[in-house]
C-alpha positions as CSV (number, residue, x, y, z in Angstrom):
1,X,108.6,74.7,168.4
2,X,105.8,75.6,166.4
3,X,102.4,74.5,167.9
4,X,99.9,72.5,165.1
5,X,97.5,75.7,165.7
6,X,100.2,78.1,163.9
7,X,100.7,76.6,161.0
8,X,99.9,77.7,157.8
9,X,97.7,75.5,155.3
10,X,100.9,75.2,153.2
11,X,102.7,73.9,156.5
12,X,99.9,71.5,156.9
13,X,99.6,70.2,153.4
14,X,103.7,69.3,153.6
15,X,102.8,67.7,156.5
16,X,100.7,65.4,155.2
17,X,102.9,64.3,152.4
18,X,105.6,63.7,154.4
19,X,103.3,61.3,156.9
20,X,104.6,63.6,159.8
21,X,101.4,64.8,160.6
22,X,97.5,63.6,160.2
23,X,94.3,65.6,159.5
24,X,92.5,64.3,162.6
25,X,95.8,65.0,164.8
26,X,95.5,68.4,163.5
27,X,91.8,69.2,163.7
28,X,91.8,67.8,167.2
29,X,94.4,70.2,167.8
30,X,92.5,73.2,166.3
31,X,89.3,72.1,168.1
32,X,90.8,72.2,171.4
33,X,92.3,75.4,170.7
34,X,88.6,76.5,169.7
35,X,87.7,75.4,173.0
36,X,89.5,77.5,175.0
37,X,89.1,80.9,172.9
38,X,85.1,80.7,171.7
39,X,83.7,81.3,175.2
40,X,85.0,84.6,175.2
41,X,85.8,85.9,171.4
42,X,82.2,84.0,169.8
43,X,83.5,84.0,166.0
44,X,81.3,80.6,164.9
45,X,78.1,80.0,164.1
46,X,77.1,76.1,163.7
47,X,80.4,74.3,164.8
48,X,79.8,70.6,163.9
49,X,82.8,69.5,164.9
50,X,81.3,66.0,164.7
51,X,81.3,66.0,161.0
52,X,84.6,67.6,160.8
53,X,86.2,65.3,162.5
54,X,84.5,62.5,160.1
55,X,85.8,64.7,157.4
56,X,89.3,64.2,159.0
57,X,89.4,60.7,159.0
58,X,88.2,60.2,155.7
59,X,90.7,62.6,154.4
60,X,93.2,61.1,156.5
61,X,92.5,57.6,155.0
62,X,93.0,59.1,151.6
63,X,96.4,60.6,152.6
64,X,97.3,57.0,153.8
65,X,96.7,55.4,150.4
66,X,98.2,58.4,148.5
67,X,95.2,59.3,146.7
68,X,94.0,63.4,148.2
69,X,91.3,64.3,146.7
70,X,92.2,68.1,146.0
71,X,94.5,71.1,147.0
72,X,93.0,71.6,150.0
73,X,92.9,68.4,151.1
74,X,92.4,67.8,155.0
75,X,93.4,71.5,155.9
76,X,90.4,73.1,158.7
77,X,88.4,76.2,157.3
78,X,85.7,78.4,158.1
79,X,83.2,79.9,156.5
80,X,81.3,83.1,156.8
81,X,77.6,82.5,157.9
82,X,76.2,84.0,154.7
83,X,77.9,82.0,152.0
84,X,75.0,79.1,151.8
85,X,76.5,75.1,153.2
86,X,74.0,72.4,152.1
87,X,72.2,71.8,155.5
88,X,72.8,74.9,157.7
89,X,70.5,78.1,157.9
90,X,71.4,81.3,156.5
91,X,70.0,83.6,158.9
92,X,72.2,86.8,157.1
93,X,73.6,88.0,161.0
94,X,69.6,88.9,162.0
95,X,67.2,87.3,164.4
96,X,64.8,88.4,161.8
97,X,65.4,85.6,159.3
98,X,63.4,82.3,159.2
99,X,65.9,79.2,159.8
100,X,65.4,77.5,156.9
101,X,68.6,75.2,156.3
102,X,70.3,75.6,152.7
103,X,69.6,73.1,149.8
104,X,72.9,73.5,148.4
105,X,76.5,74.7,149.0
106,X,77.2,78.2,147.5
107,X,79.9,78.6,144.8
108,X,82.9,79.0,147.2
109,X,81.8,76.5,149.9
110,X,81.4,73.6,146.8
111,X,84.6,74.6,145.6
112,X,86.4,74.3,149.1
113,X,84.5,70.9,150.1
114,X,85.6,69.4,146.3
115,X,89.1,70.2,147.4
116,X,89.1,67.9,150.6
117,X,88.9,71.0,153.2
118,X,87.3,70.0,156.3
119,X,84.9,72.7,157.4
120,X,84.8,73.3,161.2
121,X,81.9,75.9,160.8
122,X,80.2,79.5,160.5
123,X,81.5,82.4,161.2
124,X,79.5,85.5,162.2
125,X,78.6,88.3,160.7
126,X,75.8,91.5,162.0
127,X,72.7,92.2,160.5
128,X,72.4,91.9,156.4
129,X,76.3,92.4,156.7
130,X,75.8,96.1,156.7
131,X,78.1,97.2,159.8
132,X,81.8,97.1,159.9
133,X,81.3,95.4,163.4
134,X,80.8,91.9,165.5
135,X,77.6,93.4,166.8
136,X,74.0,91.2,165.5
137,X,70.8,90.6,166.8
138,X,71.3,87.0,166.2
139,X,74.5,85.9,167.2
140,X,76.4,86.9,170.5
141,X,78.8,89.7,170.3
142,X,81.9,88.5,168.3
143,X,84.9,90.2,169.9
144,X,88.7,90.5,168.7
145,X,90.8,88.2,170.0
146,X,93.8,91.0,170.6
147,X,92.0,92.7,172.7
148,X,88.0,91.6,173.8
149,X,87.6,95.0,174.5
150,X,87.6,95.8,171.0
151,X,85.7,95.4,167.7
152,X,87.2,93.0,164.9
153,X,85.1,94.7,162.4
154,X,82.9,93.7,159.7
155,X,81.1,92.3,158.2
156,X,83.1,89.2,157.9
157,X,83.1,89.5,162.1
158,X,83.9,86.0,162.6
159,X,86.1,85.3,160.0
160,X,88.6,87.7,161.1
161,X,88.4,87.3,164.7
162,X,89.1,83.2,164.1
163,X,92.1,83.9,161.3
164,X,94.2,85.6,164.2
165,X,93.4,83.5,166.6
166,X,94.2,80.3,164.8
167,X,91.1,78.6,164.3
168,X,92.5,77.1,161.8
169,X,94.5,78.4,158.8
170,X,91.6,79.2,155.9
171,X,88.8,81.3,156.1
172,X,86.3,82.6,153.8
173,X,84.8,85.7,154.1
174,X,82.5,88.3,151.6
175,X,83.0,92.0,150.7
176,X,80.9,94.7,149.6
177,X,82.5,97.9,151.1
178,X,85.3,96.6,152.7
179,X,83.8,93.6,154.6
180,X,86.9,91.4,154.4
181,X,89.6,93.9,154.6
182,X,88.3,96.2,157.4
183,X,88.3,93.1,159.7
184,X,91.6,92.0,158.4
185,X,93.4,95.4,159.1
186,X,91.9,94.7,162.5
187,X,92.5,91.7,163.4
188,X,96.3,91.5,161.5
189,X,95.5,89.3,159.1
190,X,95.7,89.3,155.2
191,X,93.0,89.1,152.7
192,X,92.2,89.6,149.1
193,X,89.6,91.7,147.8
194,X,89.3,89.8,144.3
195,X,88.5,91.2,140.9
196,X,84.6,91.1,140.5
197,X,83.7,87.8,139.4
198,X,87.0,86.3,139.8
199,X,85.2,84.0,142.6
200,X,81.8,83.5,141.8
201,X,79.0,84.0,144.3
202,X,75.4,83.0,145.2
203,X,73.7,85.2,144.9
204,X,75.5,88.6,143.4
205,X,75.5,91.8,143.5
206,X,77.2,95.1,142.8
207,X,80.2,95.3,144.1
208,X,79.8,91.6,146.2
209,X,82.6,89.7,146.2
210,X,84.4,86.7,147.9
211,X,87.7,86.6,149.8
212,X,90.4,84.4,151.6
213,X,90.9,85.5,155.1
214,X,94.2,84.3,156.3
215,X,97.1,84.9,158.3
216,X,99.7,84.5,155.4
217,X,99.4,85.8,151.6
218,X,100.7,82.4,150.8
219,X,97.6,81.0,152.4
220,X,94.9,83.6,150.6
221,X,96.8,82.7,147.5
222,X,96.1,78.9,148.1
223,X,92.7,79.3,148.5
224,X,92.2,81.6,145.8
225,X,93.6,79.2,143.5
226,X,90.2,76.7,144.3
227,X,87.7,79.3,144.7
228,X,88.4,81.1,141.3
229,X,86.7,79.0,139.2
230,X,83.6,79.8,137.0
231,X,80.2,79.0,138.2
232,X,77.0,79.6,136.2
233,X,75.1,80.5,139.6
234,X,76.9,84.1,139.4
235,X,76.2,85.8,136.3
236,X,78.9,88.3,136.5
237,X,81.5,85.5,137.3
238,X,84.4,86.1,134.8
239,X,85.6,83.1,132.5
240,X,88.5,80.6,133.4
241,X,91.9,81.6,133.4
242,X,95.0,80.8,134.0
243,X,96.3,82.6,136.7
244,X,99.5,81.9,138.8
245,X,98.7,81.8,142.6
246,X,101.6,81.0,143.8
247,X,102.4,84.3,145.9
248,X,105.7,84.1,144.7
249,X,107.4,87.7,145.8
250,X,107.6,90.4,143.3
251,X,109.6,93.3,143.6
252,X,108.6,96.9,143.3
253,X,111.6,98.2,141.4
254,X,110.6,100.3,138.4
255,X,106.9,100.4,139.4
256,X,105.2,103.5,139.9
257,X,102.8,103.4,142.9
258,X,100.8,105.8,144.3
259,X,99.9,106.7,148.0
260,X,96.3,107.5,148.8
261,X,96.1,109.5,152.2
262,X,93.2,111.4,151.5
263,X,90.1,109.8,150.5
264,X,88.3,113.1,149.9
265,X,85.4,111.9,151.9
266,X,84.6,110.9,156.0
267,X,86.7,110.3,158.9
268,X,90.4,112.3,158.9
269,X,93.0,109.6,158.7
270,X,95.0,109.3,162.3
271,X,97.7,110.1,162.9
272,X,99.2,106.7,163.5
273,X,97.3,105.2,160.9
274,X,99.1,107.0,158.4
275,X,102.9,107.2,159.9
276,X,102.3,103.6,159.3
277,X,101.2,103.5,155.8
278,X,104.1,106.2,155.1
279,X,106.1,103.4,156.5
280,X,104.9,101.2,154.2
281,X,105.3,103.3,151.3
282,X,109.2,104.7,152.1
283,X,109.5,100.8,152.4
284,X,108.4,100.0,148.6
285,X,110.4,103.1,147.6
286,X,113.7,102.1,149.1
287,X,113.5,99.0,146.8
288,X,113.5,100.9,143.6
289,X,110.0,101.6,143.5
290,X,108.9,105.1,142.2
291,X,106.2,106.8,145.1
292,X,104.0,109.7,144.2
293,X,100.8,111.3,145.8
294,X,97.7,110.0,144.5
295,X,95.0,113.0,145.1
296,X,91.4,112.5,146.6
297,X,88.8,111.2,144.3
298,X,85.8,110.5,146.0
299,X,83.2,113.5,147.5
300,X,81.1,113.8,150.4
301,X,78.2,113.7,147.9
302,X,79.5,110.2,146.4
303,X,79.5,108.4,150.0
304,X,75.8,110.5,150.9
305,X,74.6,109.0,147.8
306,X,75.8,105.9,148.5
307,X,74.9,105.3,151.8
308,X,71.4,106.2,150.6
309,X,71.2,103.6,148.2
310,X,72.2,100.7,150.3
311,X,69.6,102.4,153.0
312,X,66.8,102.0,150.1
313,X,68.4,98.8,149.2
314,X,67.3,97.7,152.9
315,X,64.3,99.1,153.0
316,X,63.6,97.0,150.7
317,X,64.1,94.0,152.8
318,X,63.0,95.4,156.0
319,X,59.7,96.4,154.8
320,X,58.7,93.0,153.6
321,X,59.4,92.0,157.0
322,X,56.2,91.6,159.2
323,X,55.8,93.5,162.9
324,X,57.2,91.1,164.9
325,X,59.9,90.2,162.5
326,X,61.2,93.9,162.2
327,X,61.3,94.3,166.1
328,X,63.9,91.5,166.0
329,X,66.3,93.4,163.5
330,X,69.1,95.2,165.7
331,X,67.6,98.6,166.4
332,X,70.3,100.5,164.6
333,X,70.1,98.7,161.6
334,X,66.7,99.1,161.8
335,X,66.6,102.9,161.8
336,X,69.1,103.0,159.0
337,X,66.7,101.0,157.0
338,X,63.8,103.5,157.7
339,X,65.9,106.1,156.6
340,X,65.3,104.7,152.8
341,X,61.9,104.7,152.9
342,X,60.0,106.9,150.4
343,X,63.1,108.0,148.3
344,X,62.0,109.5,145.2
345,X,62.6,107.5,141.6
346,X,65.0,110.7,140.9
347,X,67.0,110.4,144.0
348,X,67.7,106.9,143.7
349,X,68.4,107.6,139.9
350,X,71.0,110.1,141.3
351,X,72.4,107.4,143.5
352,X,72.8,104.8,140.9
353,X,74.9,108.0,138.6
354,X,76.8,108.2,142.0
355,X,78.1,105.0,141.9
356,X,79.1,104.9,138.0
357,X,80.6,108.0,139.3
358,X,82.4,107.2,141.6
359,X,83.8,103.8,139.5
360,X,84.7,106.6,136.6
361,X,86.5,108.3,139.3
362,X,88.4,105.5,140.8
363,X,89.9,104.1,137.5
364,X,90.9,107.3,136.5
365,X,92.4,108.3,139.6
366,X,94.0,105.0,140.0
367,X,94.9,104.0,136.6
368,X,98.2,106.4,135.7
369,X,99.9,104.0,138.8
370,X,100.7,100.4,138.4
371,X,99.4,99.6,142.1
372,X,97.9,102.3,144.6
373,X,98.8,102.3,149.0
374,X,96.2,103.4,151.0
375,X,95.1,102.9,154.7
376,X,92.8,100.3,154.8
377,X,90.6,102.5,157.4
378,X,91.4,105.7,158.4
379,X,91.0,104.6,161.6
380,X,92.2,101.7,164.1
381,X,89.4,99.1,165.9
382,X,86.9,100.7,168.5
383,X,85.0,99.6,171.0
384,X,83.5,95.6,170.8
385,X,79.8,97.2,171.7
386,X,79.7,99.4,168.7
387,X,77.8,98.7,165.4
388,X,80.5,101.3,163.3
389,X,83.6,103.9,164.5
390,X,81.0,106.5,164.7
391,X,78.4,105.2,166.8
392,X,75.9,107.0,165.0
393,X,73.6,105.9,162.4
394,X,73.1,109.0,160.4
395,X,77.2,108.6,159.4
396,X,77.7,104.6,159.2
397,X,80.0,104.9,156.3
398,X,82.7,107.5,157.4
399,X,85.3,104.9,157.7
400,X,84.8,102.8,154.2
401,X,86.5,106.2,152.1
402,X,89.6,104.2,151.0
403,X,87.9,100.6,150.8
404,X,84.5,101.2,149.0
405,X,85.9,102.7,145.9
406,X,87.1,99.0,144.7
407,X,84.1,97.5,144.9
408,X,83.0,100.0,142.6
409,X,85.5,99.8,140.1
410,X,85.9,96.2,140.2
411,X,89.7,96.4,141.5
412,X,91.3,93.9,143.2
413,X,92.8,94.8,146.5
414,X,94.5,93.4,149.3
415,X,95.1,94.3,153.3
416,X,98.0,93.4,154.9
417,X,99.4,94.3,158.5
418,X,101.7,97.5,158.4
419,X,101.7,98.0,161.8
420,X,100.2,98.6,165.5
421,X,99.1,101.7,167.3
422,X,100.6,102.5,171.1
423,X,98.3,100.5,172.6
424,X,98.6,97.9,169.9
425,X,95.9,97.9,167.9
426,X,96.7,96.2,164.0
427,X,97.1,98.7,161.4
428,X,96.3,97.5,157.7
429,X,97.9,98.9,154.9
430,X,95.9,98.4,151.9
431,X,97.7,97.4,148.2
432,X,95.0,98.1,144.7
433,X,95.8,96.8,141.6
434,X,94.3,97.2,138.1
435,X,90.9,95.0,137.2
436,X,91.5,91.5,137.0
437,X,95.5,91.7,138.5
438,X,94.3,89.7,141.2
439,X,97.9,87.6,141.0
440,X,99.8,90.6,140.4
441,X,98.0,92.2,143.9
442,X,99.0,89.2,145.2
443,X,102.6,88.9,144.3
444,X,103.4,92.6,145.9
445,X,101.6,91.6,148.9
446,X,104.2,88.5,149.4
447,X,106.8,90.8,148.9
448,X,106.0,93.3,151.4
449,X,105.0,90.6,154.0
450,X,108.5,89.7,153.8
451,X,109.8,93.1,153.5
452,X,107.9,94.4,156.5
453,X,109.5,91.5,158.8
454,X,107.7,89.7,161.6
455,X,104.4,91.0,163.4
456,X,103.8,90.6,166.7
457,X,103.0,87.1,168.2
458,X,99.7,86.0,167.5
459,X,97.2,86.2,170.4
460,X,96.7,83.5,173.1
461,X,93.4,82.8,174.8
């Protein structure tokens, strides 16, 4: 029998119609399943279950009378510590920050909360969101719940690590380089990498965007269906449309589909990592789909430059920052930051032709194929203690080859499980579309969760 913890948001919501079960049966359920994982994987920041659980019976109450308030209504979610909740500090994963508590809920969180959702909490996230890791100088170390020896990535830390270990079925997370799907290859989980603008955020920037974090594409594609709504608070935030989220299953006959094993630029993809995603790929073929190579398209040069922009980019921030206040920033992110001091006007010219390069050179590479397979990282999870798979600060971006490119170019692209390594560690194969086929990203991800059959068991505390 399926436990109240393992059910999916869909699950929950049929529930609830059919009076067979009760949002406050369900969140008591998820917060005593909380209970017995947070001590040791530390994925939240400012649980209140208190409120939640006010949430529940309020939401309950409306289920009673027949009257729920949205899609969402009375399903638990989480969401990531930097996406502003009226009420709760955003201290952006560093001890560094002053707690001042938000005056309003970002675009997502209002979006979520006007759909009934009952938010449990925060999840974590390392300093500025700028490592692929649980590591911050503000919250404890946030470790993955397969294993607590190892990393569950980054930034959205918490996010992932709760999705797999069920607390509860919806999380939000953000993504600028690969920030929702680098956790979600290692953790197990799916997540979608939406268009640019196709879920507003507060504030925006390049490449920024908002994603579901779930365990199911059905899930992602419920929640995408609330948060993809135009808000005047993100000026890039693309107009209203009418998109079909329902994850129906689409199958890859006829389409042409290219596999990405070489991202031209850091780590070497391992070798399990990419017997997996060959998997994958022989997979889509055998159902009619036609696979080719898709070459390299990114350069050495492209990820120097931009890690060198984002380093100036947090300069920036870290040298407003007093004495005291920069001595509280974790010491690697830190000495990244001081790396972007005193860049020339030229050189950060260069970097900002980089990344228009480097968007040229994803659409082009990208856009003879109808959807694009790649690894999500070239490389499985690492150890919990480290801020990146390298370890070293002078190469923090090595792994974000494949992933980086769509936040570029605006792409929408998913990650979904394809796999475990010997000592099981999750394996995420990643699935690109075309700008604004977010639904279409979606639909082939359904397919292949189904085509892939089951993963493992989820983990238990």
């Amino acid at each position: 029998m399926t436990e109240i913890v393992d059910l999916s948001a869909r699950e929950l919501l049929a529930g609830y119609r059919a009076r067979k079960l009760s949002p406050v049966e369900v969140l008591d359920a998820v917060v005593a399943h909380i209970g017995r994982w947070e001590p040791q994987l530390k994925a939240l920041y400012a649980p209140d279950f208190g409120a939640a659980r006010k949430a529940a019976e309020a939401s309950a109450a409306r289920w009673k009378a027949g009257a729920p308030e949205g899609a969402l209504e009375g399903v638990p979610i989480t969401i990531k510590e930097n996406i502003a909740t009226r009420g709760v500090p955003v201290p952006l994963g560093t001890a560094a920050t002053p707690l001042v508590p938000a005056a309003n809920d970002a675009p997502p969180a209002a979006r979520v909360r006007e759909a009934g959702a009952v938010i449990l909490a925060k999840t974590t996230m390392p300093d500025y969101g700028m490592l692929s890791s649980g590591r911050s100088s503000f919250h404890p170390l946030t470790r993955n719940p397969w294993n607590l020896a190892w990393n569950p990535g980054g930034s959205s830390a918490g996010a992932g690590a709760a999705a797999a270990a069920g607390y509860g079925p919806l999380h939000l997370g953000t993504d600028i380089g690969g920030s929702v799907r680098l956790p979600a290859s290692w953790n197990g989980i799916f997540t979608l990498k939406p268009s640019n603008g196709r879920a507003p955020v507060d504030p925006p920037y390049f490449g920024r965007v908002v994603g579901p974090m779930t365990r199911s594409v059905g899930d992602s594609a419920l929640l995408m269906s609330v948060i993809a709504r135009p808000d005047v608070r993100d000026f890039t935030s693309l107009p209203a449309a009418d998109i079909d989220w329902s994850a129906a299953p689409r199958e890859p006959r006829g389409l042409r589909i290219g596999l990405h094993l070489d991202a031209g630029c850091g780590l070497a993809v391992e070798p399990q990592v990419r017997a997996a995603v060959e998997a994958a790929a022989r997979l889509f073929e055998s159902a009619g789909a036609i696979v080719e190579p898709c070459a390299a398209f990114l350069t050495p040069d492209m990820l120097r430059l931009q890690d060198l922009y984002w380093r100036v980019r947090g300069w920036l921030d870290f040298s407003a920052l007093d004495h005291a206040a920069q001595a509280r920033v974790l010491p690697f992110i830190a000495d990244w930051c001081r790396a972007g001091a005193d860049v020339s006007g030229t050189t950060l010219m260069r970097c900002l032709n980089s990344y228009m390069a480097m968007r040229a050179a994803t659409v082009a590479a990208t856009g003879r194929f109808d959807y694009v397979l790649s690894p999500v990282s070239p490389v499985p999870t690492y150890a919990a203690e480290w801020p990146s798979p390298t370890n070293d600060v002078r190469r923090p971006l090595e792994h974000i080859g494949f992933t980086m490119p769509y936040n570029m170019s605006e792409q929408p692209a998913s990650s979904i499980n394809c796999g475990y390594t010997s000592d099981g560690k999750p394996i995420g194969l990643q699935i690109a579309g075309h700008r604004f086929d977010d639904s279409g990203v979606m639909a082939l991800s359904a397919w292949y969760e189904t085509a892939r059959g089951p993963q493992k068991p989820w983990p238990r505390p």
